[in-house]
N, C-alpha and C positions, 0 to 999 in steps of 0.2 A: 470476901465481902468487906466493902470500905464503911465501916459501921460508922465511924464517927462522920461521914460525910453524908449518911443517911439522915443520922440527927440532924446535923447542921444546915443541911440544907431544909428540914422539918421547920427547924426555929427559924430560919428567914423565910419562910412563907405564911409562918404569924404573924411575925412582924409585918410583911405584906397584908396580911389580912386585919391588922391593927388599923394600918393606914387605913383600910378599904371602909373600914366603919365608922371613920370619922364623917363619912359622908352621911348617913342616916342621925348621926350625933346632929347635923349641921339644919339637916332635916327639921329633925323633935325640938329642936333650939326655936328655928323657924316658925312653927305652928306651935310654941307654949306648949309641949309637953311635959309630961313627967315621965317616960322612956328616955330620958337622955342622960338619965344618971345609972340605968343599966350597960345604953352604950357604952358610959366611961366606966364603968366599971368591967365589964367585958374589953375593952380595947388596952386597960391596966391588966387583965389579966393576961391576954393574948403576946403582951409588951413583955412582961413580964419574963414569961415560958421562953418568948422566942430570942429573948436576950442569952438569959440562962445555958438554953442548948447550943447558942453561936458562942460562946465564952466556953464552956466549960468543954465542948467537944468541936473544937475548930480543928479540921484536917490539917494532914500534914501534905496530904497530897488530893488536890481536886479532881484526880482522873477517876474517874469510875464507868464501867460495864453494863452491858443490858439487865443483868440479875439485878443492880442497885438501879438501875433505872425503873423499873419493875416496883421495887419493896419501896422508894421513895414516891413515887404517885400516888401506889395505892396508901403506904402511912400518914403521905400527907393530905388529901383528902379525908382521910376518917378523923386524923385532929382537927384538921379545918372546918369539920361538919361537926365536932364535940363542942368549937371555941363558939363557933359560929351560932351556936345552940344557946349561948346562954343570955343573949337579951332577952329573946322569950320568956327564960322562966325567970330571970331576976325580975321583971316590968310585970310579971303574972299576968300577961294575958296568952300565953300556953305552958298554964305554972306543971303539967306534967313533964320531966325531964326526956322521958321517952318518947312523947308526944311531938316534942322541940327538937327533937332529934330528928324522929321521922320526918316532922317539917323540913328542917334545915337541909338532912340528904337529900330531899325533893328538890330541895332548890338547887345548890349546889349540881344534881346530877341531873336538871332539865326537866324532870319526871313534871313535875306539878301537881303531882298527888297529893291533899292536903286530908288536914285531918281537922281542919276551920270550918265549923256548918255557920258562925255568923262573920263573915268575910270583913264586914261592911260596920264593923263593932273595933274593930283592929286601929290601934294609933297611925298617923299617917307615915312616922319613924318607923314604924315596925311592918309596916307595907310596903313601905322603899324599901327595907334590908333585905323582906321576902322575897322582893321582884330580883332586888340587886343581886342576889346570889345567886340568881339563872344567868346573868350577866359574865359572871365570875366565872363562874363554872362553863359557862354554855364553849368558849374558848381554849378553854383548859386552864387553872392555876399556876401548873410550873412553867407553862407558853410564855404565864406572863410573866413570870418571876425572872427566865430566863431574857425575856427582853430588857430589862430593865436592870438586870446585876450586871457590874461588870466582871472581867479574871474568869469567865470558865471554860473548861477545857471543851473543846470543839465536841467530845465524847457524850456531850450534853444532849447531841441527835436523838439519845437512848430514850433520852425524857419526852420528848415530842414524840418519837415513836408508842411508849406507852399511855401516851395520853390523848394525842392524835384518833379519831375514828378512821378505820378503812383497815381493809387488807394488809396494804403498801401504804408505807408512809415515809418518806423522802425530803431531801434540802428545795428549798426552792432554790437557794442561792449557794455556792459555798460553806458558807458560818451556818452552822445552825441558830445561836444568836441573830441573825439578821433574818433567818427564817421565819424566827417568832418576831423580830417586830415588824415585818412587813405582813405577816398575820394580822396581828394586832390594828396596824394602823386601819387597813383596809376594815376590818372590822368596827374601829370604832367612826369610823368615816359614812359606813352603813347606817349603824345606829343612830348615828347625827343627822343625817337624812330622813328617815323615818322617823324621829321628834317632831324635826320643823314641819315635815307634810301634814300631821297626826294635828299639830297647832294650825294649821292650814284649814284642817277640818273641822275646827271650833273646838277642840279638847281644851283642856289646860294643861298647862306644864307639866305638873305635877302628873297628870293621870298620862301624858304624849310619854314621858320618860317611862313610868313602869311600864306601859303597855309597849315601848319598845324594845323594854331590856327584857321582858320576857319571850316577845318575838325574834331579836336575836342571838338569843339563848337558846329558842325552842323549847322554851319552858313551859309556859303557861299557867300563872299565877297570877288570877283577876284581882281588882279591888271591888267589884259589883257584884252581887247575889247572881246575874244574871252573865258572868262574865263580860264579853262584848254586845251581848244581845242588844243593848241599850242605847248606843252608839251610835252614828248615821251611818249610813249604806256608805259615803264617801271614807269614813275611818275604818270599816268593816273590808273596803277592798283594799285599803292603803295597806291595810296586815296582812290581808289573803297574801300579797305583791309579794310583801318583805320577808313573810314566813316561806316561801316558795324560794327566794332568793338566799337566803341564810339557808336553803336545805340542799344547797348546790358546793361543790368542793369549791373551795377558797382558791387555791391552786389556779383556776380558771380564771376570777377576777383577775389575778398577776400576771396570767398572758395576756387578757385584756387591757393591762396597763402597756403592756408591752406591743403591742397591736399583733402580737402572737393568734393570729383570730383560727386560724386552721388548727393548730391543736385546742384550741374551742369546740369547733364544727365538727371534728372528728370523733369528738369523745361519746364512745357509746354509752356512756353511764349518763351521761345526763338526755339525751334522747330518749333513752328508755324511762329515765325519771319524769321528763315533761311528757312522753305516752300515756305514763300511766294516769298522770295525773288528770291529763284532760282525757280521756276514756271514762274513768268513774266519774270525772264529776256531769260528761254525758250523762251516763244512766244514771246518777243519780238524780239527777236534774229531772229528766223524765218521770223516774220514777214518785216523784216527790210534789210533782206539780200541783195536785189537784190539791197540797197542803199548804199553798199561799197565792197573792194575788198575782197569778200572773207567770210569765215565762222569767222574766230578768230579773223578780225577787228570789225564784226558787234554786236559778240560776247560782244566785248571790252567794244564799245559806250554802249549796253545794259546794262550788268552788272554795268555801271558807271552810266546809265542815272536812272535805280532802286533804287540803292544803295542812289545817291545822295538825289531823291526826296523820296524815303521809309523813311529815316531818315532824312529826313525834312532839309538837308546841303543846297544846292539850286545850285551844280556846273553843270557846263553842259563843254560837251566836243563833241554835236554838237546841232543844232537848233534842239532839240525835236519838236517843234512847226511844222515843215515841215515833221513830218513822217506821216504814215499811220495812218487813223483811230483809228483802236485796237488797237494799241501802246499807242496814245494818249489816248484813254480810261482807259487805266490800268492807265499810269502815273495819271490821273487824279482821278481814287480811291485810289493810292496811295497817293495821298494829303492830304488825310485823316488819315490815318493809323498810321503813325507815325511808332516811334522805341520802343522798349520795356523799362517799366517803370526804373525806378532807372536809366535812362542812360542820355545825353544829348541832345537827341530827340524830338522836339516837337511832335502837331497829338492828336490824340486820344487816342495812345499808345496802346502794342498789347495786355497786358492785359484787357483793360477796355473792347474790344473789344469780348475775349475771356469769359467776366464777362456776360455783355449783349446777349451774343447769349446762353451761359446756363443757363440768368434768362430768353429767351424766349423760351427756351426747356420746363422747367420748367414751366413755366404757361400754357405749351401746354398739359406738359404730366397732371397739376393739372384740366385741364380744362376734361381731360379724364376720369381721376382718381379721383374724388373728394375729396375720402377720405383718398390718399395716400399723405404719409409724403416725401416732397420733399427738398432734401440738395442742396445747390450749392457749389461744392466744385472747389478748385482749387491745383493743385502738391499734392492732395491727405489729403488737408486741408478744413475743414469748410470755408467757406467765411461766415462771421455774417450778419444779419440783414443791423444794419447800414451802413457798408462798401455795402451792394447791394444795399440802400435805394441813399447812396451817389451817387453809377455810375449812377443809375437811375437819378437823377435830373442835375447830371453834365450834360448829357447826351442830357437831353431838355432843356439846357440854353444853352447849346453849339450850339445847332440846331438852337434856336430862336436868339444867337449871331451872327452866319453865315448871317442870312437871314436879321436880324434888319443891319450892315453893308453892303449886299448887296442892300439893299432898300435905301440906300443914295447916293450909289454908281450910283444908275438908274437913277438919276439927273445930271449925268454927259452926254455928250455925245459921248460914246461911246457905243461898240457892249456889245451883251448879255454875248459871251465868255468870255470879257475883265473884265470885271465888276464884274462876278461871282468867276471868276478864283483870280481874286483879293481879292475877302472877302474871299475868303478858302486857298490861299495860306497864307493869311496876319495875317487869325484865328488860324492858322497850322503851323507859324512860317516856310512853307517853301524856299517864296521866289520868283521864279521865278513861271507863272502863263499861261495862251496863248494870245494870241492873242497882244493886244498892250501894256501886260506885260509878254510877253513870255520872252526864255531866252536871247533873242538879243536884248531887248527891255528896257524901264525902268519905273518907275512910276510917272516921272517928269510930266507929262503932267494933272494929277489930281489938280482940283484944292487945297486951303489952309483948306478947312474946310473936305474933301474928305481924306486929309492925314493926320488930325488929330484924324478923327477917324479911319481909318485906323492903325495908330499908337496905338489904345488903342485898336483896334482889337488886333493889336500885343501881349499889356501886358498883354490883358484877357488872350490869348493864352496860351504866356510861364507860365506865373503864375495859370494857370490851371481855371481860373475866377473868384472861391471865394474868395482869399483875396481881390481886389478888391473891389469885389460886399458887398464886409463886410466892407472894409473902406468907401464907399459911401453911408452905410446904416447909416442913424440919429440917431441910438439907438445905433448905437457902441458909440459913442461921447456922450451920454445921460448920467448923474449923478445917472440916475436911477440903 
């Protein structure tokens, strides 16, 4: 274990996350607040820390492994979600430090889960930094760290692969550096488009930017009581667009830059994503009708109320919580499903999905067949051993994750809906849940130990569980 390159690279993604909050500082400057002297006081701390650790433990040698790939994502998100925590309680307006916590991993990890019942009370600083950390996160921190440093060893792939969603996770190009900035660019070239349309549709600025850094983040952190309900039908489809788009792998834009269009067309992961999508929001459409005027309003809600929770963003634009059974049914397999890999989606993702029911084809058709050789293939490629051994076990930690935070959650006192819907939106990075965390609702009422795991429900989630579960194994840290 390359410890010191652990630290060190911990402290330069403060220091990035320093920079990151001069923007909400620039923000609360803007509109005469008094939040902007918790910004600086938080961005002196983060400054602080991330010098500290880049001085006092600067490597001798930058190469490091999948194991420090692993222990540095997951370390450095949970500092970047402690740092990231303390304009809230310095400015007091979420002066519980637990509470600012739970916020912050929300953000950072897409989720949207909030623990704010008056949204619309919140400084406008401290609503940009909300939104902005779905922004942050929604792509990954070290993606972006690594676009932007120079000098590291190409071994840096290890860091995209544990921070990356999907099964498989790969170069686009040779460098992995170059991987992360043509991530990045394509990403922020999205978001810039969805501002200007968002200001198209009579927004303002201010409200065009957080509503798209939460859309592509896949986060879902409103600034309105009523999330987007309140908005026109033309800014309501503009996000349905962009939240469907940001839940499609990245990967895909770059061949489209490349007019690469065939390995587009081919990809079974995102036909089956846009199947699904327009499937439920058929039925639900129907099923929903007789609940507003008309075919193309009910239409509208549908397509937005999929869209949002398929890809795991968390907006609502009306109380899903109050529709019809089947509706609520879908939405609630949908909590699971997620977006397709290499995007900014949480879930299960629709390849892993697509991996698991051909390795249960497969052992059905082996169980028939004894002595036939069976491939699993996927866009017409082998899928190897390992990478099916891996969804397999992701797959039953995932299960046994859901259930072990639902089982703590049963000591609260609340219903069964409230409780479950909470460990699966919370594990799925979606966000909003039913019951007394539906989406007019909020999570304030759990108690402190309820929201801290919770919270780490979250990190399993976005980080997919293994780094985690690899930093809190004793034998990573072993000299052995």
């Amino acid at each position: 274990m390359n410890r010191k390159m652990v630290i060190y690279l911990i402290g330069q993604m403060l220091k990035v996350e320093a920079a990151l909050m001069a923007l909400p500082l620039i923000v609360s400057l803007i509109y005469k607040e008094n939040c902007y002297l918790a910004f600086l006081i938080s961005i002196g701390v983060a400054l602080g820390l991330g010098f500290l650790m880049t001085i006092l433990f600067r490597p001798k040698t930058r190469v490091f492994y999948a194991k420090e790939g692993f222990v540095i994502v997951a370390l450095a998100w949970i500092a970047m979600s402690l740092i990231g925590a303390t304009p809230f309680v310095i400015s007091g307006e979420i002066p519980s430090f637990v509470d600012a916590v739970f916020e912050t991993i929300s953000g950072f990890t897409t989720t949207g889960s909030s623990i704010v019942r008056d949204v619309e009370a919140l400084s406008k600083g401290i609503l940009f930094w909300r939104s902005f950390t779905h922004w942050i996160g929604g792509m990954g921190v070290l993606v972006f760290v690594l676009a932007i440093m120079p000098k590291f060893s190409d071994r840096s792939i290890h860091l995209i692969r544990a921070e990356m969603a999907g099964p498989i996770v790969g170069k686009l190009v040779p460098k992995a550096k170059d991987t992360a900035k043509i991530l990045y660019l394509i990403y922020i070239a999205m978001t810039a488009l969805q501002v200007v349309l968002l200001l198209f549709g009579g927004m303002n600025l201010f409200d065009s930017m957080v509503y798209s850094f939460g859309t592509a983040g896949t986060g879902g952190f409103g600034i309105k009581a009523n999330s987007v309900g309140g908005y026109s039908p033309y800014c309501q489809w503009v996000i349905t667009i962009f939240m469907l788009l940001f839940g499609i792998n990245f990967n895909l834009y770059y061949f489209l830059l490349l007019r690469n269009f065939r390995s587009v067309f081919k990809n079974v992961e995102l036909w089956v994503y846009v199947g699904v999508i327009t499937i439920s929001t058929g039925i639900i459409t129907a099923n929903i009708l007789s609940r507003f005027d008309g075919f193309f309003d009910a239409l509208r809600h549908a397509a937005f109320q999929v869209s949002s929770i398929a890809t795991t963003t968390g907006y609502a634009t009306d109380n899903f919580d109050l529709w019809p059974t089947l509706s609520k049914g879908i939405i609630f397999l949908l909590l699971f499903l997620g977006g397709c890999a290499g995007s900014t989606a949480g879930g299960l993702k629709v390849s892993r999905v697509l991996i698991l029911f051909k390795m249960m084809r497969s052992e059905l058709h082996k169980m028939l067949h004894p002595r036939s050789v069976n491939v699993v293939k996927m866009d017409g490629r082998q899928i190897d051993d390992q990478t099916l051994r891996n969804v397999g076990v992701y797959f039953a930690i995932y299960i046994v994750g859901i259930l072990a935070t639902f089982f703590v959650l049963c000591f609260e006192p609340f219903n069964f809906e409230t409780n479950f819907s909470a460990a699966v939106t919370c594990f799925n990075n979606v966000g909003p849940g039913f019951s007394l965390v539906g989406p007019a609702m909020s999570f304030a009422e759990y108690s402190d130990i309820s929201k801290i795991v919770l919270s780490f429900a979250m990190l399993f989630g976005r980080l997919e569980i293994f780094p985690l579960l690899i930093s809190l194994s004793p034998s990573t840290w072993s000299k052995k």
